[in-house]
C-alpha positions in Angstrom: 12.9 10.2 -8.8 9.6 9.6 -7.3 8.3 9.0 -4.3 5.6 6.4 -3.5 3.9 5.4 0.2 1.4 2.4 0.9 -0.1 1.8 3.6 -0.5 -2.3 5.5 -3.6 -2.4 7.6 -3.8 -5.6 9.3 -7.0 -6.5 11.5 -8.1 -9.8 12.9 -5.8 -11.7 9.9 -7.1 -9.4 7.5 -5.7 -6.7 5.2 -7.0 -3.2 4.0 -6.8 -3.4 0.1 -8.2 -1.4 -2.8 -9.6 -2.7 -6.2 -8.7 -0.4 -9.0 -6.4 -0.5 -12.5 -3.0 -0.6 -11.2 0.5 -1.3 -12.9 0.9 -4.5 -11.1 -1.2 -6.6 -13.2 -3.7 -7.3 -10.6 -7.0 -5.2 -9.8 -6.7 -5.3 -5.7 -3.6 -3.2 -4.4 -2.4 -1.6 -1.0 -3.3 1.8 -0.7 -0.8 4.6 -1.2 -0.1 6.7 -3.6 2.9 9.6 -4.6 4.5 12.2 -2.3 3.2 15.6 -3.7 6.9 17.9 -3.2 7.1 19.4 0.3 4.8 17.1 1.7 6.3 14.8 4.6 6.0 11.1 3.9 3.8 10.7 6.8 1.3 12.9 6.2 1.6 11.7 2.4 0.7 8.4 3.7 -2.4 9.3 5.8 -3.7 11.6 3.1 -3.2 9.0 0.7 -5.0 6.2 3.0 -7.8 8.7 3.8 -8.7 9.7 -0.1 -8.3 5.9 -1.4 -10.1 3.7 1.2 -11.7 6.7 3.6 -9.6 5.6 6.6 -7.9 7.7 9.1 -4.2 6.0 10.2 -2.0 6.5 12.7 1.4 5.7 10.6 3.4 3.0 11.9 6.9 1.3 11.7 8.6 1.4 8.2 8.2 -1.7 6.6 10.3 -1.7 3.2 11.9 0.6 1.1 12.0 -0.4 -3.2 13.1 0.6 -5.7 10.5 0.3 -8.9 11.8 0.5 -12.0 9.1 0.5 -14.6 11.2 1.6 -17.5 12.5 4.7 -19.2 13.8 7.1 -16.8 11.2 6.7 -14.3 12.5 5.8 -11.2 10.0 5.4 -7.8 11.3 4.5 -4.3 8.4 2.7 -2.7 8.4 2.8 1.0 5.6 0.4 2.8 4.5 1.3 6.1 2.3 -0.3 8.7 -0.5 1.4 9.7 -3.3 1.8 12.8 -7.0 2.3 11.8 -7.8 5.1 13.9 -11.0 6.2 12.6 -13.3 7.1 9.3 -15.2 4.3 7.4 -14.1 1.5 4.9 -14.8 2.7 1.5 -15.9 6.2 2.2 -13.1 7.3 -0.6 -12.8 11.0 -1.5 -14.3 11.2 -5.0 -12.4 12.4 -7.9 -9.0 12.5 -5.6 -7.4 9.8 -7.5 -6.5 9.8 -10.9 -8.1 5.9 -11.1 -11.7 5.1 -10.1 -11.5 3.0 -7.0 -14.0 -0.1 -7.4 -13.9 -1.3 -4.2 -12.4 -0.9 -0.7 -12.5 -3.8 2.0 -10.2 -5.9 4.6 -9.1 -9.2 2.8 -8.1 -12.5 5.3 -4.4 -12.7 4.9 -5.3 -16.7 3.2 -7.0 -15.1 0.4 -4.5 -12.7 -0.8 -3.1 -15.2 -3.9 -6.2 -15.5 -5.4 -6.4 -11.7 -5.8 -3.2 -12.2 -7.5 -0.6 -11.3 -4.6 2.9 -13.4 -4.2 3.3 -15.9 -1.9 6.2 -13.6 -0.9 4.1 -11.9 0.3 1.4 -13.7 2.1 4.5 -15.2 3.6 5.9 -11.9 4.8 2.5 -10.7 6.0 2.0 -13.5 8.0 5.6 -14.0 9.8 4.6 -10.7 11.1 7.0 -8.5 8.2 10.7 -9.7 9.1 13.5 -7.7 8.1 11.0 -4.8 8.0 13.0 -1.0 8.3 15.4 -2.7 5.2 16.1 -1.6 2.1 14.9 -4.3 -0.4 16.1 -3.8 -3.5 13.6 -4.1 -6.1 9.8 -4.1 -5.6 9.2 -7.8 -6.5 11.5 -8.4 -3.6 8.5 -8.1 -1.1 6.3 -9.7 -3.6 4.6 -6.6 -4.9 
C-alpha cells in the first residue's frame, strides 16, 4: 500500500492548485504527492507542498482519508489535509523534484474550479467549509477527486 498527502490552501475564496499530467484526467490538481518510508505524514505533506508549488505550510486538520484504487494491485490511501501558507513564493517549485514537469502554480477562486475539470462534489465540499472532514471516505471520487 501507498501512501499519498495533498495539501488544501484556501485564501480569500481561492485555492492553491498545480497544473501538471496527472491520473485524474484533468491538468490542475492539489498538491501532494507520496510518503517516502519513515517519513511522517506531516513533514511528507510540507515537503511535498514546498517542492510542487514553492510554499511553506503549517499542516492543518485532517480532511479525508481514500482509498484509490487504480487497478492491479496498487492500492493508495489518500489523506487530504488543510493547510496555512506560512511563507515561500507561489510557483517557486524545486526543479527536477518531481517526476512530472509542473506547468503552472497559482490560487484558483473556489467558482472556477469546474471549469478546470473538478466535481461539483467538490466545489460543494470546499465551500460548506469541508463537512465531515477527519472521516474515512471510502473511495477517492467520494470527495470528488
Amino acid at each position: 500500500m501507498q501512501v499519498r498527502v495533498t495539501g488544501v490552501v484556501i485564501e480569500d475564496g481561492r485555492i492553491l492548485l498545480l497544473d501538471q499530467d496527472a491520473d485524474s484526467g484533468r491538468s490542475w490538481s492539489l498538491p501532494g504527492g507520496k510518503v517516502e518510508p519513515g517519513e511522517p505524514i506531516g513533514h511528507a505533506l510540507m515537503r511535498e507542498m514546498r517542492e510542487e508549488t514553492g510554499v511553506e505550510v503549517g499542516v492543518g486538520r485532517l480532511l479525508y482519508v481514500c482509498d484509490h484504487l487504480p487497478g492491479g494491485d496498487t492500492h493508495v490511501l489518500h489523506m487530504t489535509f488543510e493547510a496555512t501558507r506560512t511563507g515561500g513564493t507561489v510557483g517557486a517549485t524545486a526543479a527536477g523534484a518531481d517526476t512530472t514537469p509542473i506547468r503552472g502554480v497559482k490560487f484558483v477562486p473556489l467558482t472556477e474550479l469546474p471549469e478546470l475539470g473538478f466535481t461539483d462534489r467538490f466545489v460543494e465540499l470546499a465551500q460548506a467549509g469541508w463537512p465531515g472532514a477527519g472521516s474515512y471516505m471510502g473511495a477517492k471520487t467520494n470527495i470528488g477527486l
